[in-house]
MARKOL-946611 format. One line per field, with one value per residue: x, y, z of N, C-alpha, C in turn; chain; residue number from 1. Coordinates in Angstrom, 3 decimals, padded with zeros to 6 digits. Layout:
n.east [X|...]
n.north [Y|...]
n.up [Z|...]
ca.east [X|...]
ca.north [Y|...]
ca.up [Z|...]
c.east [X|...]
c.north [Y|...]
c.up [Z|...]
chain [A|...]
n [NUM|...]
end
This chain:
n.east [-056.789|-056.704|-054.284|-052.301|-049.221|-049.183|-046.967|-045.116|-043.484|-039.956|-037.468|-035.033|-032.372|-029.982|-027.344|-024.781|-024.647|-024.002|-024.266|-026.614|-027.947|-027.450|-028.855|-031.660|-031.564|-031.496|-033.815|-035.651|-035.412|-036.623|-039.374|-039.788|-040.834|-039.302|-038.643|-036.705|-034.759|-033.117|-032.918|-033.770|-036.327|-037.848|-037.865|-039.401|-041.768|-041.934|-042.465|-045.171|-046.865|-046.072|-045.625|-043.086|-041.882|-039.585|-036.378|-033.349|-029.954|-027.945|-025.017|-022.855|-023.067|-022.476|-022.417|-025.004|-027.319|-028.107|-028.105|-030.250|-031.948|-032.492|-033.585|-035.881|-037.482|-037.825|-039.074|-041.732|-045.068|-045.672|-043.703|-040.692|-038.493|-035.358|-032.332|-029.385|-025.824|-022.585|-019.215|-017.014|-015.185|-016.331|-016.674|-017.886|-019.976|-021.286|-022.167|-023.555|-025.881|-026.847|-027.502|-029.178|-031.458|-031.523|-032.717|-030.877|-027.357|-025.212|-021.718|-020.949|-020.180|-021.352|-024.139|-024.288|-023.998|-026.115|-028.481|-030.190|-031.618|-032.610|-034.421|-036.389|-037.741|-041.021|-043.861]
n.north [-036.697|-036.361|-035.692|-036.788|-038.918|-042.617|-043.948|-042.167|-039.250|-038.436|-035.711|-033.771|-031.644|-030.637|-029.733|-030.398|-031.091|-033.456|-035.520|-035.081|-035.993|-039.006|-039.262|-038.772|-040.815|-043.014|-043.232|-042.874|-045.437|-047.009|-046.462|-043.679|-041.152|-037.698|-034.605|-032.022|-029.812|-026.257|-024.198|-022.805|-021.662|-022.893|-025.341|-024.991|-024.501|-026.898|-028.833|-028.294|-028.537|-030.907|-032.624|-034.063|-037.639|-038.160|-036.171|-035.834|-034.486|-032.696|-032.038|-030.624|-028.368|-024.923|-022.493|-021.700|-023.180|-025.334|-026.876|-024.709|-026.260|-028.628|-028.334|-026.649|-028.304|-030.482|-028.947|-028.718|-029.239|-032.209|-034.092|-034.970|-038.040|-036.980|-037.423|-036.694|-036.193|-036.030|-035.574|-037.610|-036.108|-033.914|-033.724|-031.552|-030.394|-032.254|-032.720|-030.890|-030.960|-033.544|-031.815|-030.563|-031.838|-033.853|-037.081|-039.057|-039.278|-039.500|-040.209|-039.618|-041.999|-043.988|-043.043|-043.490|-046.035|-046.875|-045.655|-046.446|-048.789|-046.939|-045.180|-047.344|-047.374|-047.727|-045.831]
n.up [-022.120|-025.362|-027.113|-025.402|-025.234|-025.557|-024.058|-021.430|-021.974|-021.814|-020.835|-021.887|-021.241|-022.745|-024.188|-026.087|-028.737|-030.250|-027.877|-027.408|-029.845|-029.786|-027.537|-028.534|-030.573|-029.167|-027.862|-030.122|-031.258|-029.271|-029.094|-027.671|-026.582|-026.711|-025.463|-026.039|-024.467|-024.275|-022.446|-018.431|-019.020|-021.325|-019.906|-018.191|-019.114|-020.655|-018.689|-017.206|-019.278|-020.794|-019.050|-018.232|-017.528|-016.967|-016.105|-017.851|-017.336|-018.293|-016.558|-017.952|-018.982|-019.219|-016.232|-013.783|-014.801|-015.113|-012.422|-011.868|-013.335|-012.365|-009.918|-010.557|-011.625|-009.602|-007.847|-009.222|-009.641|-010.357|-010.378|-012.008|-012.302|-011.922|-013.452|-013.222|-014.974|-015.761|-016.580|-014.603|-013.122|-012.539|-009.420|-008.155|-009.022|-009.643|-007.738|-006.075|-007.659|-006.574|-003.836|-004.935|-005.839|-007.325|-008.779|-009.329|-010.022|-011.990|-013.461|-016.943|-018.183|-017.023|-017.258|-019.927|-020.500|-019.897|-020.454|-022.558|-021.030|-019.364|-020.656|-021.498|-019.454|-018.221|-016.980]
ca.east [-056.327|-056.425|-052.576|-051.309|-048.821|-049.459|-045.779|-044.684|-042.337|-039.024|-037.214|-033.838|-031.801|-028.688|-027.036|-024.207|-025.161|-023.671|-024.576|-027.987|-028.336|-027.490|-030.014|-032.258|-031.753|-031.811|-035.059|-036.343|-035.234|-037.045|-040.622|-040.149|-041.108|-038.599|-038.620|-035.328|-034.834|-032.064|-032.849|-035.333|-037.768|-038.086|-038.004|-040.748|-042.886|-042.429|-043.046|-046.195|-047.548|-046.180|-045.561|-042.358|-041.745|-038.066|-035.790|-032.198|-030.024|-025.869|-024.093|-021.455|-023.532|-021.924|-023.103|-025.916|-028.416|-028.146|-028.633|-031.543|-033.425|-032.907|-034.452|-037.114|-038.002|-037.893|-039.977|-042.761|-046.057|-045.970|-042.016|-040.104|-037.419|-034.381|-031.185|-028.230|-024.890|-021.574|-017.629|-016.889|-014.289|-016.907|-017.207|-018.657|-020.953|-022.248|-022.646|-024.548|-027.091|-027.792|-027.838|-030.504|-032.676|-031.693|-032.564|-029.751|-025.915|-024.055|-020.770|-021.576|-020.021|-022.920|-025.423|-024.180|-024.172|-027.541|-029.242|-031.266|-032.563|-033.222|-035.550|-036.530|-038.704|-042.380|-045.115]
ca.north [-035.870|-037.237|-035.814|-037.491|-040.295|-043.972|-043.818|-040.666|-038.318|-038.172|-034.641|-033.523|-030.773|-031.108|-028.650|-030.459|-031.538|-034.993|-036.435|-034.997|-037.085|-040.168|-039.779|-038.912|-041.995|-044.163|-042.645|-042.994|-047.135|-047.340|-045.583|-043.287|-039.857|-036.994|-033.385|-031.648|-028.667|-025.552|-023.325|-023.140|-021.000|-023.792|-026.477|-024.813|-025.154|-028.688|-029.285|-027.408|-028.853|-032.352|-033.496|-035.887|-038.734|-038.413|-035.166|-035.921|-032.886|-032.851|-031.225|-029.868|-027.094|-023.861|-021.740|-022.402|-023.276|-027.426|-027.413|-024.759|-027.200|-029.713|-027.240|-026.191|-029.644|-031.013|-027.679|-028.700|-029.981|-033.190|-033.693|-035.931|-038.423|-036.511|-038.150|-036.047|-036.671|-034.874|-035.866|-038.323|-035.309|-032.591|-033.603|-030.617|-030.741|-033.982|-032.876|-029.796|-031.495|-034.294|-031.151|-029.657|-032.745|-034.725|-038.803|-039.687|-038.377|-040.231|-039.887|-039.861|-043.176|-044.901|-042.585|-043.943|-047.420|-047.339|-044.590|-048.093|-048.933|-045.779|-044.973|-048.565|-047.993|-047.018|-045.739]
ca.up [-023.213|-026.705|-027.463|-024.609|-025.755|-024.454|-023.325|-021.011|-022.543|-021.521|-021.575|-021.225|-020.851|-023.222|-025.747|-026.442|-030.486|-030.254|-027.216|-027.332|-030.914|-028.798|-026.366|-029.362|-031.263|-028.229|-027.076|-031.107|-031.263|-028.067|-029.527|-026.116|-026.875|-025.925|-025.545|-025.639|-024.134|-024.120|-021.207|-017.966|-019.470|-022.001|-019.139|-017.230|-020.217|-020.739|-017.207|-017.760|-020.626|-021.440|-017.963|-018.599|-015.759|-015.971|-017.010|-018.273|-017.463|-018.526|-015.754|-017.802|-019.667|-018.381|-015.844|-013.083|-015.475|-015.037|-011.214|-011.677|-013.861|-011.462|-008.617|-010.983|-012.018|-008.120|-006.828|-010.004|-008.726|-011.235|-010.261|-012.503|-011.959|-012.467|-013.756|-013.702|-015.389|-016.434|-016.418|-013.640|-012.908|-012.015|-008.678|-007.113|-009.786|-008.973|-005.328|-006.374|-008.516|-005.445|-002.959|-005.740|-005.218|-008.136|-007.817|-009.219|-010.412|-012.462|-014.713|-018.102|-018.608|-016.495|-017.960|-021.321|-020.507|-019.290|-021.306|-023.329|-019.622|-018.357|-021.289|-022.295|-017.964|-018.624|-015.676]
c.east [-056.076|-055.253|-051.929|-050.944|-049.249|-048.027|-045.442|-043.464|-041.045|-038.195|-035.440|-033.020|-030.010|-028.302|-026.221|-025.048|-025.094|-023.952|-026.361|-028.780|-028.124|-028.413|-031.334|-032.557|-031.995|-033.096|-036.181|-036.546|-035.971|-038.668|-040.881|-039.655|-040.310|-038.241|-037.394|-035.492|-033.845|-031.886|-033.916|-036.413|-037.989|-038.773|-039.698|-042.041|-043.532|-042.724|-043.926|-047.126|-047.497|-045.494|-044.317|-041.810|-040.373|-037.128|-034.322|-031.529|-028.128|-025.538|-023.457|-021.537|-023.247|-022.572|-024.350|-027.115|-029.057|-028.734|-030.017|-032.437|-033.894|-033.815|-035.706|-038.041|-038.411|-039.151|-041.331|-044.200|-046.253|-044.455|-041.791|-038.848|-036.563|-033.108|-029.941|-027.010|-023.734|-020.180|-017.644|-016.030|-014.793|-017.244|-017.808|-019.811|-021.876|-022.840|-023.844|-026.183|-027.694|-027.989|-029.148|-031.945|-032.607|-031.508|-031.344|-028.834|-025.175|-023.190|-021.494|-021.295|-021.176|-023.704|-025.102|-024.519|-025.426|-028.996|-030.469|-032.209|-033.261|-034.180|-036.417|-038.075|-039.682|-043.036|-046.621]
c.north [-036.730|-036.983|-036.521|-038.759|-041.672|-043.945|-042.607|-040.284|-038.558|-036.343|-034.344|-032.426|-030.696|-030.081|-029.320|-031.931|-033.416|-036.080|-036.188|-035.958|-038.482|-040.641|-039.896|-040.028|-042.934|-044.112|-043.529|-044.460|-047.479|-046.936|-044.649|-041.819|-038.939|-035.956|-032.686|-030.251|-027.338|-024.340|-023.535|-022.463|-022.271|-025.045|-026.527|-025.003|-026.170|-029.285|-029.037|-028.107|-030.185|-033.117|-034.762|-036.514|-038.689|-036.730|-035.923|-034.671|-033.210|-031.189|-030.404|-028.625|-026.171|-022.698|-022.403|-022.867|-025.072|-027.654|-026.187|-025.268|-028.340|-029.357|-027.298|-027.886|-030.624|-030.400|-028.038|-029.321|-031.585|-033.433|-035.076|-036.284|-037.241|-036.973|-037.495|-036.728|-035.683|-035.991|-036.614|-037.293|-033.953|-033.169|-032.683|-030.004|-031.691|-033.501|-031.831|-030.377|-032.184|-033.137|-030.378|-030.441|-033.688|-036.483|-039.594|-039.150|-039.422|-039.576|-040.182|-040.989|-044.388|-044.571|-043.170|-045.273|-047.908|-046.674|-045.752|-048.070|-047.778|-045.328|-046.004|-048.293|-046.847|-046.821|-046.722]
c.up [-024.439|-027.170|-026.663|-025.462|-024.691|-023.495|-022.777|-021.691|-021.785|-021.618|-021.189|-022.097|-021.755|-024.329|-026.316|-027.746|-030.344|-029.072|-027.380|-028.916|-030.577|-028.429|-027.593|-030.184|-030.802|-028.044|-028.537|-031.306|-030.420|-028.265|-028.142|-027.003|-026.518|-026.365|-025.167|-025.625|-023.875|-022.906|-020.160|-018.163|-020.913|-021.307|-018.558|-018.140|-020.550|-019.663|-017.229|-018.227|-020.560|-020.435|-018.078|-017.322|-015.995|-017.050|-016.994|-018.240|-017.538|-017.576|-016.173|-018.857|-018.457|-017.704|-014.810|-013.536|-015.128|-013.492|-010.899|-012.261|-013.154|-010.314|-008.992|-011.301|-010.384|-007.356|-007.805|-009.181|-009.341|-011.313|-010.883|-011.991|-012.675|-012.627|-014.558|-014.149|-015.864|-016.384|-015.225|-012.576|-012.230|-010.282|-007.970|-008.202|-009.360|-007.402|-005.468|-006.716|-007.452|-004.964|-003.317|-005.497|-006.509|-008.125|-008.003|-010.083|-010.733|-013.436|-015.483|-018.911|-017.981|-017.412|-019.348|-021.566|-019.714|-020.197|-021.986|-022.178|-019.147|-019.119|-021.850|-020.436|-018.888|-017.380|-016.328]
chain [A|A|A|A|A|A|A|A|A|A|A|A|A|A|A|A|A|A|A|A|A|A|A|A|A|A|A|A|A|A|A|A|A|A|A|A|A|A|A|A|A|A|A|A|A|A|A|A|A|A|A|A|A|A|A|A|A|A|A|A|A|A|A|A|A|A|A|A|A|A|A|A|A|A|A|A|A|A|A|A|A|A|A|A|A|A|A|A|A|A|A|A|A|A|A|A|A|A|A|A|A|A|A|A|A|A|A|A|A|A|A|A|A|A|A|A|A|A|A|A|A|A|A]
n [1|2|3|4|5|6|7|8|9|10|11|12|13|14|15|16|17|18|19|20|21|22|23|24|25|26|27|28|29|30|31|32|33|34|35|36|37|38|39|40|41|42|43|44|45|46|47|48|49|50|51|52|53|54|55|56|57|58|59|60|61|62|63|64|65|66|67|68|69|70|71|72|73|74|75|76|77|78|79|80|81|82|83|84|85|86|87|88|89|90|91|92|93|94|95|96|97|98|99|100|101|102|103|104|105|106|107|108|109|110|111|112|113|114|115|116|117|118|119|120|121|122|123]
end
């Protein structure tokens, strides 16, 4: 495909304004492409279409919406890493998301202090 980027997309799952400009700017310093997304009829799209090797999904958006993107993203045929995160405090959050099939669950103080690394890995 001649649109495909040399680097895979990244995508993630985030409403909240200020962290999602985070990941955004990290992603942008990093030249790593990334599709942000607000619901799973959005998700399923970008799964779809622009295939990204890892989703980013914040736990602590309200409602079951976070652990079905992790589902939907797990159940895809082109399944991306998934790298959940929320409050260190949601534990039954966190448990949800692994039980969903996500590779990995961290507080959002890891995911912060890694966020560079975790988009800095290429396939």
């Amino acid at each position: 495909m001649a649109d495909t980027p040399a680097t895979p997309p990244v995508a993630a799952f985030v409403t909240d304004m200020i962290f999602a400009s985070k990941i955004r700017a990290t992603a942008q310093a990093l030249g790593r492409p990334l599709l942000t997304v607000a619901n799973t009829a959005q998700l399923q799209s970008v799964l779809d279409q622009k295939q990204p090797e890892t989703l980013l999904v914040d736990l602590s958006i309200d409602g079951d919406a976070p652990i079905d993107a992790v589902r939907a993203a797990k159940s895809h045929d082109r399944t991306p890493r998934v790298v959940a995160f929320c409050s260190h405090v949601l534990v039954d959050r966190m448990q949800a998301a692994a039980d969903a099939g996500a590779d990995d669950v961290w507080p959002r103080s890891r995911f912060s202090a890694e966020l560079e690394t975790l988009l800095a890995v290429t396939a």
